[in-house]
DOPADREN-396065 format. One line per 2 residues: number of its first residue (from 1); for each residue x negated, y, z negated of C-alpha. Coordinates in Angstrom, 2 decimals. Each point is the difference from the previous one (the first is absolute). Layout:
N
NUM> X:Y:Z ~ ...
This chain:
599
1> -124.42:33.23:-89.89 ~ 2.44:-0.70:2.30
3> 0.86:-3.61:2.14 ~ 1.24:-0.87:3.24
5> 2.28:-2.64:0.07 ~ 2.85:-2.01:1.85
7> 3.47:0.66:-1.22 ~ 1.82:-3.43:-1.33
9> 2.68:-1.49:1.50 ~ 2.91:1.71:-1.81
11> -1.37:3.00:0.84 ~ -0.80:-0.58:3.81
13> 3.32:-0.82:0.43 ~ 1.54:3.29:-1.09
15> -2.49:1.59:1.85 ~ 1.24:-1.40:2.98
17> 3.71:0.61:-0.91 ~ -1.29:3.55:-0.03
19> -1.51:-0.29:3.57 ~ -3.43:-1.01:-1.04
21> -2.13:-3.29:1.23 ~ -0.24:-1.82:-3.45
23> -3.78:0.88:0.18 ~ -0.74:3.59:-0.75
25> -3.26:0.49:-2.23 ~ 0.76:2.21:-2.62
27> -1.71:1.19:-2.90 ~ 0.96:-0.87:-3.38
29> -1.84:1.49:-3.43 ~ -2.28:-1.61:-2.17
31> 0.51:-0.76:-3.68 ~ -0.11:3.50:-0.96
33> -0.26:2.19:3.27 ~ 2.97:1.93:1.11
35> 1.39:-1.41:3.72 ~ -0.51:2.39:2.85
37> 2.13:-2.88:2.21 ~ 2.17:1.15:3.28
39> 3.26:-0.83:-0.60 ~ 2.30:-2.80:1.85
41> -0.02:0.76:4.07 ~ 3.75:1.61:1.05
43> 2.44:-1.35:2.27 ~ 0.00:1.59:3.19
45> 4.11:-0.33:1.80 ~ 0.30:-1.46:3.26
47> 1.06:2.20:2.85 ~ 2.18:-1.33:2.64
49> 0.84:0.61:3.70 ~ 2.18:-1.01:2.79
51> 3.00:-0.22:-2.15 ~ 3.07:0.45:2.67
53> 1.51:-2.28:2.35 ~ 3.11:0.08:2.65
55> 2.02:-2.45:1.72 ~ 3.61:0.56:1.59
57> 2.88:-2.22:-1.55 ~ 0.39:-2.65:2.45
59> -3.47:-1.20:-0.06 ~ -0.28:-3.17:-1.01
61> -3.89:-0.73:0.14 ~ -2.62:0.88:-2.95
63> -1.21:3.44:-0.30 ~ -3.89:-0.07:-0.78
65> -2.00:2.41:-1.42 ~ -3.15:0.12:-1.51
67> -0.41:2.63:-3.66 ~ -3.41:1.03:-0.72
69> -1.11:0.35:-3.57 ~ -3.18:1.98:-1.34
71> -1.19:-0.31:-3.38 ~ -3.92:0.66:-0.58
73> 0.19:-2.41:-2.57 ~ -1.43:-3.37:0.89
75> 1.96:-2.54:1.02 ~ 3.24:2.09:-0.53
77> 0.84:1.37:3.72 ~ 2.89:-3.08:0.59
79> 3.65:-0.24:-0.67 ~ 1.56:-2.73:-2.62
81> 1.98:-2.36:2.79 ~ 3.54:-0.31:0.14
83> 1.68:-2.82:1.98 ~ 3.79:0.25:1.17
85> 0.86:2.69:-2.80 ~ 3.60:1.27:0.54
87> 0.59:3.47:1.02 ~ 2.94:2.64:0.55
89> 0.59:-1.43:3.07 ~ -2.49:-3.34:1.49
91> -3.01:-1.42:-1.86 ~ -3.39:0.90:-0.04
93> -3.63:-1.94:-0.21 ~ -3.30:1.89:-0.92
95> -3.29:-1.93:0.09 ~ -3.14:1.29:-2.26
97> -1.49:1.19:3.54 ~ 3.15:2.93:0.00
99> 1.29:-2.41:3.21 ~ 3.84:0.20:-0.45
101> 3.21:-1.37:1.59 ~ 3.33:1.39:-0.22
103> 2.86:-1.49:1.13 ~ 2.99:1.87:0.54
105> 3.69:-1.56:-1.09 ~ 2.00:0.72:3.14
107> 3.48:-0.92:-1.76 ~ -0.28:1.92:-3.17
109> 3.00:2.47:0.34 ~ -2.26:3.70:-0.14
111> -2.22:-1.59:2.53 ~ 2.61:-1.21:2.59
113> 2.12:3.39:-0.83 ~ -2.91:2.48:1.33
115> 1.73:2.10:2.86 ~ -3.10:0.79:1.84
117> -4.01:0.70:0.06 ~ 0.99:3.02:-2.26
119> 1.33:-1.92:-2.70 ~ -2.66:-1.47:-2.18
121> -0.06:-1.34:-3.05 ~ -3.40:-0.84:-2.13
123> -0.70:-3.03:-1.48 ~ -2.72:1.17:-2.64
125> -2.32:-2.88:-1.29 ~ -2.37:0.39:-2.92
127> -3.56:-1.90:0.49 ~ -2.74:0.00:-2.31
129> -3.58:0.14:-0.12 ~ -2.05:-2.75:-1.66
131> -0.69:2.81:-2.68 ~ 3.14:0.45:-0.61
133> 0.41:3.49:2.51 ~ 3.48:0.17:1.43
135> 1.65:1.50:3.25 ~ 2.84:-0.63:1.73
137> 0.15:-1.27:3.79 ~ 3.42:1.88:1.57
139> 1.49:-2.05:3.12 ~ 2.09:2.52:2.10
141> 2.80:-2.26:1.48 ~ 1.65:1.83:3.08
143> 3.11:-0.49:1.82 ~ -0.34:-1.69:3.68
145> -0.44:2.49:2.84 ~ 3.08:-0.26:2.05
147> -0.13:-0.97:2.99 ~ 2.60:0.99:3.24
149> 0.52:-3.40:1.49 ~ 2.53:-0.27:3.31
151> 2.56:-2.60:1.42 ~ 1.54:0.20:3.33
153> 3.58:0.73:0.34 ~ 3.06:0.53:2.76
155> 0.71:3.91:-0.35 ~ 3.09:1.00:1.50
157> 1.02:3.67:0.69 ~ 2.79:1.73:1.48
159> -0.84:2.75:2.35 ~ 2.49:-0.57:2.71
161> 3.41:1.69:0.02 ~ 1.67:-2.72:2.43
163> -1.35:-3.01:-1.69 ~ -1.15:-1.46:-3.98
165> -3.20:-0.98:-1.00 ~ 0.36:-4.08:0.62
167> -1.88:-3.26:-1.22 ~ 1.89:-2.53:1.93
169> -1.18:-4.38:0.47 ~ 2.44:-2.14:1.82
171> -0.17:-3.84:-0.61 ~ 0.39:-2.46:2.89
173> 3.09:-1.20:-1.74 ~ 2.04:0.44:-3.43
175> -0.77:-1.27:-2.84 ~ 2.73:-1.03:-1.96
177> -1.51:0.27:-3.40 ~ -3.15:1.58:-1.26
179> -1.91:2.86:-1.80 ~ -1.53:3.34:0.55
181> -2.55:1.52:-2.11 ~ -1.87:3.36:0.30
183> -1.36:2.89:-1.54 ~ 1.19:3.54:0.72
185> -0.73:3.36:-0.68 ~ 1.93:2.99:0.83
187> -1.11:3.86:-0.36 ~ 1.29:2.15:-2.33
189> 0.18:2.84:2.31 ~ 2.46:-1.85:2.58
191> 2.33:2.96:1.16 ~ 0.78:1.00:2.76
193> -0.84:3.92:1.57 ~ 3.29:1.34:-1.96
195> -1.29:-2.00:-3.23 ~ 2.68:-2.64:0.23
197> -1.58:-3.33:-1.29 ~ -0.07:-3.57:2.23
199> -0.35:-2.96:-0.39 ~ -1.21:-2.90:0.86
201> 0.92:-3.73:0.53 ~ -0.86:-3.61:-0.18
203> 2.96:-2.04:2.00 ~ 0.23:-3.48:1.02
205> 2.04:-1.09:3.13 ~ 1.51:-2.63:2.15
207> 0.40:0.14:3.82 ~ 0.93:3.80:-0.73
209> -1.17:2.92:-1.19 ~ 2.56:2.35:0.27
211> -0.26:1.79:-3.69 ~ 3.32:-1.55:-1.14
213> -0.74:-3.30:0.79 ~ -3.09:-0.29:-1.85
215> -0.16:-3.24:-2.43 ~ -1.05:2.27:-2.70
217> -1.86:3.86:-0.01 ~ -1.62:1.20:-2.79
219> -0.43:3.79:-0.10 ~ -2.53:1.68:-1.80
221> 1.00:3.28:-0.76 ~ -1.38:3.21:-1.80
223> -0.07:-1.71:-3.47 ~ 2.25:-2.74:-0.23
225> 1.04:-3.74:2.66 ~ 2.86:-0.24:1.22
227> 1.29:-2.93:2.27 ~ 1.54:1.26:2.74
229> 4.39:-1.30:0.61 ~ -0.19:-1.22:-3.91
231> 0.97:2.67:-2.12 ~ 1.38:-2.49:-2.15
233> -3.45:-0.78:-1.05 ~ -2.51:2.43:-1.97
235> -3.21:-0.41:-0.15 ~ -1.45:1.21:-3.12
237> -3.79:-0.70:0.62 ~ -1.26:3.53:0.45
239> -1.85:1.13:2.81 ~ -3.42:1.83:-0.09
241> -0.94:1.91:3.12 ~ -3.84:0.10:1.03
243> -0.86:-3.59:-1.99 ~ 0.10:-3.35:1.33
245> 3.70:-2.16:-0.67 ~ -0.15:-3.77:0.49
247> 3.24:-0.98:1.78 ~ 1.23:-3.68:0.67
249> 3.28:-0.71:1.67 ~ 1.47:-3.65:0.59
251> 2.61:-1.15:2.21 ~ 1.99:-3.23:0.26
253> 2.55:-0.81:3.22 ~ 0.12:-3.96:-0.16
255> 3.57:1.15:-0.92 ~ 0.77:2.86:2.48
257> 2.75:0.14:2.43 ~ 1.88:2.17:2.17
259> 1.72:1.17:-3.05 ~ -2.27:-0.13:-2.91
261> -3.79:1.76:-0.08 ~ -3.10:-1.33:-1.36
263> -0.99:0.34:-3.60 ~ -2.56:2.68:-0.90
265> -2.29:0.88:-2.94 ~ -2.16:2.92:-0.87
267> -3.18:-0.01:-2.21 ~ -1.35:3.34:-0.66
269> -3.59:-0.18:-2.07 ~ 1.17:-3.69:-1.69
271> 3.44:1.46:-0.91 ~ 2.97:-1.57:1.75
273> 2.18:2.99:1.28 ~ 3.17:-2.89:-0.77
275> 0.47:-2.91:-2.39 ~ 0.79:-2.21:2.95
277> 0.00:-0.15:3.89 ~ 3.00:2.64:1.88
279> 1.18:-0.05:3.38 ~ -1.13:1.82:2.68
281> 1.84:3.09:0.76 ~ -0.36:-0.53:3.86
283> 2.72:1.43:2.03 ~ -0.07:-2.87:2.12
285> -0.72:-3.51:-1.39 ~ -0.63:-1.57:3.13
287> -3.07:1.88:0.75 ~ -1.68:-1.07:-3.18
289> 1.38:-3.52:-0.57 ~ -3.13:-1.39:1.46
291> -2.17:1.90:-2.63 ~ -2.46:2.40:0.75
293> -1.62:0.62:3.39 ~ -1.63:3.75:-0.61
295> -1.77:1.34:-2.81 ~ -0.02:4.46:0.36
297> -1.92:2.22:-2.53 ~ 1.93:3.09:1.03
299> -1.10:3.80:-0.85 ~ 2.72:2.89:0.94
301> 2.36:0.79:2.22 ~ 0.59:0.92:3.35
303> 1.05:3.31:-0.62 ~ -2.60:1.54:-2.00
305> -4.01:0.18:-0.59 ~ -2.14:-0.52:-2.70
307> -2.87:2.25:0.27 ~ -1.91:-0.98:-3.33
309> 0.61:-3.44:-1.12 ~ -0.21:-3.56:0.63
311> 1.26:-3.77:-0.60 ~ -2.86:-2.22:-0.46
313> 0.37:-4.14:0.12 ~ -2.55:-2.68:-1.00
315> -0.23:-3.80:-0.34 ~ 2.87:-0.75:2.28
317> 1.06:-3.99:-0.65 ~ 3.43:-2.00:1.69
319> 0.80:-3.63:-1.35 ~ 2.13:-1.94:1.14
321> 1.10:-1.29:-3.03 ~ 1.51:1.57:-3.44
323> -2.88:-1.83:-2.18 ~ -3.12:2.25:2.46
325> -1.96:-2.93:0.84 ~ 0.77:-0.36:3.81
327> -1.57:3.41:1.44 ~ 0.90:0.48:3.31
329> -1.69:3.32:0.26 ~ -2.14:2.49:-2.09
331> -2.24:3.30:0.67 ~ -2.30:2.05:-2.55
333> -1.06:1.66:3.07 ~ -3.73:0.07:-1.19
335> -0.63:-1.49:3.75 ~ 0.62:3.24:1.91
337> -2.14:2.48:0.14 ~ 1.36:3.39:-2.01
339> 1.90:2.41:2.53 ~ 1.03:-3.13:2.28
341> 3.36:0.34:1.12 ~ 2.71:-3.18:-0.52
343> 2.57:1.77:2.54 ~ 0.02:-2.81:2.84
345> 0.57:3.56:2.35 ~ -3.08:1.17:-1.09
347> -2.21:-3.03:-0.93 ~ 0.56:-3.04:2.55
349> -1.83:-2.50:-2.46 ~ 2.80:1.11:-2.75
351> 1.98:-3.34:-1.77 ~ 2.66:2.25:-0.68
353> 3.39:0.83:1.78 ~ 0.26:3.00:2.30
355> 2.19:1.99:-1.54 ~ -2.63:0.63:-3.10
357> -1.19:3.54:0.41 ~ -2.11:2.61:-1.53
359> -2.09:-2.90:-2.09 ~ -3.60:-0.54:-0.75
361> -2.64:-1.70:-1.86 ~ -1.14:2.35:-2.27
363> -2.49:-0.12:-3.33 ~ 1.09:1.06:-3.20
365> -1.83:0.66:-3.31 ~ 0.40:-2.63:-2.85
367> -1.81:1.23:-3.30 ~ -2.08:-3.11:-1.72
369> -2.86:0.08:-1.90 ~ -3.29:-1.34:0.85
371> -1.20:-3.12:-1.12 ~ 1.18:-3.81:-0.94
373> 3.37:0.87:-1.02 ~ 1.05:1.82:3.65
375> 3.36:-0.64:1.56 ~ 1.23:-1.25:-3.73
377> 2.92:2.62:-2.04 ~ -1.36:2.94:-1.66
379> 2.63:-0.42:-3.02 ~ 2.07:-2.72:-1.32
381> -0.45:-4.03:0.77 ~ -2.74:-0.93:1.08
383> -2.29:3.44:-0.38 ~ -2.64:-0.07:-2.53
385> 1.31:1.66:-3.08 ~ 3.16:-0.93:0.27
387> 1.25:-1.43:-3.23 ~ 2.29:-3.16:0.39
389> 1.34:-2.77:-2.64 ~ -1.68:-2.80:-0.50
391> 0.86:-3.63:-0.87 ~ -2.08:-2.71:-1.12
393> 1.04:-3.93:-1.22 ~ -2.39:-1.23:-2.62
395> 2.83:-1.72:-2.38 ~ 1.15:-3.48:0.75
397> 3.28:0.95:-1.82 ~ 1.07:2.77:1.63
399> -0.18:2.28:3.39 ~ -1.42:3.56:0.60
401> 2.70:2.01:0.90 ~ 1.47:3.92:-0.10
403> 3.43:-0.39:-0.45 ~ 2.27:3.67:-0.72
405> 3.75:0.43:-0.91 ~ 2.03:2.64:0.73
407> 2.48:1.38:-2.79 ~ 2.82:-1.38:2.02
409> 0.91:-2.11:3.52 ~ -0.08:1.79:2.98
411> 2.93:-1.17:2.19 ~ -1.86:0.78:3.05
413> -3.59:1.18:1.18 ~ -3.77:-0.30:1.06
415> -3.23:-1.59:-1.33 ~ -3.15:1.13:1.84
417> -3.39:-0.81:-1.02 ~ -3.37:-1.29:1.14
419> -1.92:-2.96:-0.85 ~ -3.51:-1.26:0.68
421> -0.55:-3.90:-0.89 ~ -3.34:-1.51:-0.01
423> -0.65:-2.74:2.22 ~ -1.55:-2.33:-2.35
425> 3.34:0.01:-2.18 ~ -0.99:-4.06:-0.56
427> -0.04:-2.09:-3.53 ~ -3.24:-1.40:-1.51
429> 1.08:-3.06:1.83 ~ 0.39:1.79:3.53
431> 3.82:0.60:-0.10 ~ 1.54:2.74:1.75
433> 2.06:2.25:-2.24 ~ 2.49:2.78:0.76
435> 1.10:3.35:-0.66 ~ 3.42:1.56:-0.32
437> 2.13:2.80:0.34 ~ 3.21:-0.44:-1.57
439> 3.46:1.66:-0.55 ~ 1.70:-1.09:-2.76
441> 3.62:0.71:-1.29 ~ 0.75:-0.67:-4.04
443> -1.93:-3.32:0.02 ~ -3.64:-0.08:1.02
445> 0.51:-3.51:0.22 ~ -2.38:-1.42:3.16
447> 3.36:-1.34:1.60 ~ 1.93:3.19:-0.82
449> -1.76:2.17:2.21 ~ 1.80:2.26:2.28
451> -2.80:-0.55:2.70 ~ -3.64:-1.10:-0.79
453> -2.70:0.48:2.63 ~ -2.81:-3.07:-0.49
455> -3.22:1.32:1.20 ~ -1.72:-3.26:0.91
457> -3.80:-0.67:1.16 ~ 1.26:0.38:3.48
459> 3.29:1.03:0.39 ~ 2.75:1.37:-1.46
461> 3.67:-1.69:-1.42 ~ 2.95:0.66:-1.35
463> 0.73:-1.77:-3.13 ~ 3.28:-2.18:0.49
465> 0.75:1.30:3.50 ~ -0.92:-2.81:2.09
467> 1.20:1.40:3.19 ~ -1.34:2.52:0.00
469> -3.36:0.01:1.81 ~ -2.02:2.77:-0.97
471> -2.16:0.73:3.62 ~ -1.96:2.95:-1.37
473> -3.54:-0.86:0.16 ~ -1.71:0.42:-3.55
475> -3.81:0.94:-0.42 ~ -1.92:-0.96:-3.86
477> -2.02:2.28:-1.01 ~ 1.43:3.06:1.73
479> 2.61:3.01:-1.10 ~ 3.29:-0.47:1.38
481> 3.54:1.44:-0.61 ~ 4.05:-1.42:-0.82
483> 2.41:1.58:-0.22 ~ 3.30:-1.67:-1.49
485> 3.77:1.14:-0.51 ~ 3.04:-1.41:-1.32
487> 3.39:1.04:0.30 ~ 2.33:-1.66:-2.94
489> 2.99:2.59:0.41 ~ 2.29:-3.31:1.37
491> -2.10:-2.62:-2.14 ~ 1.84:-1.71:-2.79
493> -0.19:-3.17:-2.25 ~ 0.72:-2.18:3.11
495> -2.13:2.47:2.42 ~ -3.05:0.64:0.19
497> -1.62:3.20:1.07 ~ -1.40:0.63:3.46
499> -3.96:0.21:0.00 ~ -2.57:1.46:2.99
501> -3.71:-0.24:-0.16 ~ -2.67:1.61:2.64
503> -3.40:-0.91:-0.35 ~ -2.42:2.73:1.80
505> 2.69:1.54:1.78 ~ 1.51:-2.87:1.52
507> 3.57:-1.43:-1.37 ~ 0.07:-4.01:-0.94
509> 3.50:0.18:1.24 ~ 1.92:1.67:2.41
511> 2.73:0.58:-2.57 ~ 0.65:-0.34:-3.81
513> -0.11:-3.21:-1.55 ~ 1.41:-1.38:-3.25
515> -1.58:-0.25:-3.24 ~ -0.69:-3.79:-0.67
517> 0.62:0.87:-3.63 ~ 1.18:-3.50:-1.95
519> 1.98:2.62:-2.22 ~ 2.15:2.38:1.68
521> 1.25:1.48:-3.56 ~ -3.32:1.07:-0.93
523> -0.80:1.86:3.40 ~ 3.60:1.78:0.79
525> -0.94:3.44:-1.03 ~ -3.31:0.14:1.89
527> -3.49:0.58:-0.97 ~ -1.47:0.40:-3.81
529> -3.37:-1.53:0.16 ~ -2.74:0.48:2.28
531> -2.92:-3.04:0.31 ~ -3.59:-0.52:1.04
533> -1.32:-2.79:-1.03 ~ -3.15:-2.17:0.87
535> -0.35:-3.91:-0.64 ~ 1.91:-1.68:-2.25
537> -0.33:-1.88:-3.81 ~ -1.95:-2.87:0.80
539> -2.89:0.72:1.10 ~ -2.74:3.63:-0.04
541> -1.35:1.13:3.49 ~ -3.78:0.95:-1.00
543> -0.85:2.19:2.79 ~ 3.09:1.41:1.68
545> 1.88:2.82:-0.73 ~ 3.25:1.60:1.25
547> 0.11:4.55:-0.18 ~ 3.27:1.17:0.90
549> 0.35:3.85:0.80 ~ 2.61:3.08:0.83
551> 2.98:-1.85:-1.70 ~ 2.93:2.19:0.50
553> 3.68:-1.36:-0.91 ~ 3.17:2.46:1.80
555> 3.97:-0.56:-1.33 ~ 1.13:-0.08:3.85
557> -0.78:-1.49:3.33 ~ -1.46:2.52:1.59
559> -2.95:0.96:-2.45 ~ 1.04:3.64:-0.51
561> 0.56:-0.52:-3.67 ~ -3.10:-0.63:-2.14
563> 0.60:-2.05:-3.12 ~ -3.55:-0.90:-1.45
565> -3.68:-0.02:1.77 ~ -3.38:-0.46:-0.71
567> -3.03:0.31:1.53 ~ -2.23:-0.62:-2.80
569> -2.21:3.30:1.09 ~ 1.01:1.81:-3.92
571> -1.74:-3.12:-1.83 ~ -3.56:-1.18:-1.09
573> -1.48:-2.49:1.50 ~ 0.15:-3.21:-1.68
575> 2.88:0.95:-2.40 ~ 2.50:-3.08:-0.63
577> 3.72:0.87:1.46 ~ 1.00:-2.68:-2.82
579> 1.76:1.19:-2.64 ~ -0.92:-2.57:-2.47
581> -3.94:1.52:0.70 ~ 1.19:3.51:1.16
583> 2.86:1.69:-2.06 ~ 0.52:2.66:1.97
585> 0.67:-2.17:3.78 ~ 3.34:0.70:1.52
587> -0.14:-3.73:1.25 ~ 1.91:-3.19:-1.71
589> -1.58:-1.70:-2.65 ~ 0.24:-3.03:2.19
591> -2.83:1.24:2.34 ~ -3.48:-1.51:-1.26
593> -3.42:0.32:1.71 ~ 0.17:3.16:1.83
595> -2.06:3.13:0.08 ~ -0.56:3.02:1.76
597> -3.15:-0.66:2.23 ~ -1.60:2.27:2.78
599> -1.14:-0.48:3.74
């Protein structure tokens, strides 16, 4: 005969391994019977559904979704939970219900480099049934919809045969010292009906302005500058039509006369045009021995038209002072409505002087894409993705620091860079720390330097040079840009070379300076070592760090001729630039703490 019974323990469990209950009846024989028993229930897999997702690269907010599992076996229609797992590119939670969370890593470097919501990547995540049934969950990440955002801006044209196209403001009185900057942008298709190309003009003048007498005129021609009476000077910044320039332009007459003009400098995009201040070229001194009384953004001639093109200008500001902190008058023109006219002749509410013609307000497209991150640089500091160096001080015996040396001094040239410093740059105890960037000689001695730049928790100093009050305004936790050069070609063991540094575009001094060096000898030739460095060896900084970017050394004044750069884009992130953890780093074996990190 044959019994019914329960199956033992041992056996109930594998039974349920095998997607039973544990308490199937079966039949088992007798002493001597033969078994007629159904054998061990099968496994059904789990089916799945619901397995995509999307979500654009700049969102920074949890993607949800919800995966639905079906499995006809009981109790097996749920997932096996994950919490924070790491993925290609965020991290991902899963709860037995299939409710999951994604969250998307905005800085890794595929993410941030997507071009546009037709570049995807997939970011393919394996989940699991509780019987062990996989699939994978695929998370399309797109690039950000772009978006065609406008700013206002003066448009200038020249139409008339008799007369240029004119932006002209007239202050009550002259200034004798002071600033201009502006942003410009001239078309690429400025010629004339016979093809012949114009230009246009940025000039500054006194109680004149008479083309000859102007303090200084910068002309912007088809594809290079050129100041206007000073063909002693060449500008080598290059010129690219139809994008917008940054221009600044200083002048100084607390020492004009009847005999000797003002002093002038030009900053084109954070590049000084010269090494130090030059004299006005004006024809006749005594019309700008005062300083400047006019500002004209010029477009044309009077003898020609220009049927196609145009000569916009935007964020217009006059100090009147050399450091820009006295503004004595500025215009974005985002307060006019677009098509207004700033011709006094044809606009009676118009601040500007009467001989401005053919102007008006107009809007023009500026590309950004949508989301947190608008108004901030596509590429380079500052833009996510954008690979930097980065410092760190966690030993009490020594600083973080990137230090290179070139294979030999360079009697003369230019350091440019960019730096980021964190805020909280403070000690365990609450002590502000610095950062540097240094130019050394043969001795990277502290007191050797040829000029070190302190970056301090609120300002900014030059090591050893006392006098020298540096009035450029520094911001923590925010990219900014120097620029240094040296000039050794009449230093020797008694002289020291001459030094300038300019901090976001604007010059510390208004001419060269000597190197404080304590050792003449050991900076004679020029430049061999190049410094960033972050805290010092007594104490670690737990929570700041210090990224410097775009380094980018030249052999002469003007930056024409490259030496070294590096941008850090051709490494991994988080490789060491020491060469005592990374044999193959260009750097100095000096430099400790620093890696390549990302935005």
């Amino acid at each position: 005969m044959k019994m019914k019974i329960l199956t033992a323990s041992i056996l109930a469990a594998t039974l349920v391994g095998c997607g039973g209950d544990g308490d199937d009846v079966f039949d088992v024989p007798d002493n001597g019977g033969s078994s007629s028993s159904a054998g061990p229930v099968e496994n059904t897999p789990a089916t799945f559904s619901s397995l995509t997702g999307e979500i654009s690269k700049i969102t920074e907010d949890p993607l949800l979704g919800l995966v639905t599992v079906t499995d006809p076996d009981e109790g097996e229609a749920a997932v096996t939970p994950l919490t924070d797992e790491s993925t290609a590119y965020g991290t991902f939670s899963i709860e037995e219900s299939g409710s999951w969370e994604y969250v998307l890593d905005t800085q890794n470097s595929t993410v941030a480099g997507l071009a546009g919501p037709d570049d995807v990547v997939v970011d393919s995540i394996e989940i699991e049934s509780v019987d062990g049934t996989t699939a994978n969950l695929e998370i399309t990440i797109t690039g950000a919809e772009e978006e065609v955002e406008t700013s206002q801006v003066a448009r200038i044209t020249d139409t008339m045969f008799d007369d240029a196209g004119e932006l002209r403001y007239k202050f009550g009185e002259a200034m004798e010292s002071g600033k201009l900057t502006a942003s410009f942008m001239k078309d690429a298709d400025a010629v004339d009906e016979e093809g012949s190309a114009k230009d246009a003009y940025i000039g500054l003048y006194g109680s004149s302005t008479s083309t000859s007498q102007a303090l200084v005129d910068l002309r912007i021609q088809s594809d290079q500058f050129v100041i206007r009476d000073k063909d002693d000077i060449e500008v080598a910044i290059p010129f690219t039509p139809g994008v917008w320039t940054d221009v600044e332009m200083t002048w100084d007459a607390s020492e004009a006369s009847a005999e000797q003009t003002p002093l002038v400098t030009i900053t084109i995009n954070g590049v000084s045009v010269t090494t130090e201040p030059f004299s006005s070229a004006s024809s006749i001194p005594t019309t700008v021995m005062d300083g400047v009384e006019v500002v004209i953004f010029k477009f044309g001639d009077d003898s020609a038209v220009i049927p196609e093109a145009a000569y916009h200008v935007d964020n217009v500001k006059v100090y009147s002072d050399l450091e820009g902190t006295d503004l004595a008058f500025e215009d974005d023109f985002e307060g006019y409505a677009p098509g207004t006219k700033l011709d006094p002749d044809e606009n009676a509410d118009s601040i500007y002087h009467g001989n401005s013609a053919e102007v008006e307000v107009a809007s023009v497209a500026v590309s950004g894409t949508t989301g947190p991150d608008d108004g901030g640089p596509e590429s380079g500091p500052g833009a996510a993705g954008n690979k930097v160096a980065r410092m760190t001080d966690s030993m009490i015996d020594d600083a973080p620091e990137l230090r290179y040396k070139l294979e030999s001094p360079l009697g003369q040239g230019k350091v440019t860079a960019y730096f980021n410093k964190d805020d909280n740059a403070v000690t365990e105890d609450g002590s502000a720390k610095d950062a540097y960037i240094g130019l050394y000689g043969g001795s990277t001695s502290t007191s050797d330097a040829i000029v070190d730049l302190r970056i301090q928790a609120d300002q900014y100093a030059l090591r050893d040079q006392g006098d020298i009050d540096v009035g450029v305004e520094y911001e923590p936790g925010v990219w900014n840009q120097v620029e240094m050069t040296w000039d050794a070609s009449s230093a020797d063991d008694t002289v020291t070379p001459t030094v300038t540094v300019t901090i976001n575009g604007q010059p510390v001094t208004v001419e060269p300076f000597v190197s404080a060096s304590s050792s003449p000898a050991d900076v004679m030739d020029g430049v061999q070592y190049v410094i960033f460095k972050l805290g010092d060896n007594s104490s670690v900084l737990p929570a700041a760090q210090y990224r410097v970017d775009e380094i980018k050394v030249y052999s002469d004044l003007e930056g024409t001729t490259l030496e070294y750069e590096d941008d850090f884009e051709s490494y991994d992130v988080g490789i060491s630039l020491d060469p005592d953890e990374n044999e193959g780093s260009v750097y100095h074996s000096n430099s400790a703490e620093v890696v390549v990190d990302v935005e």
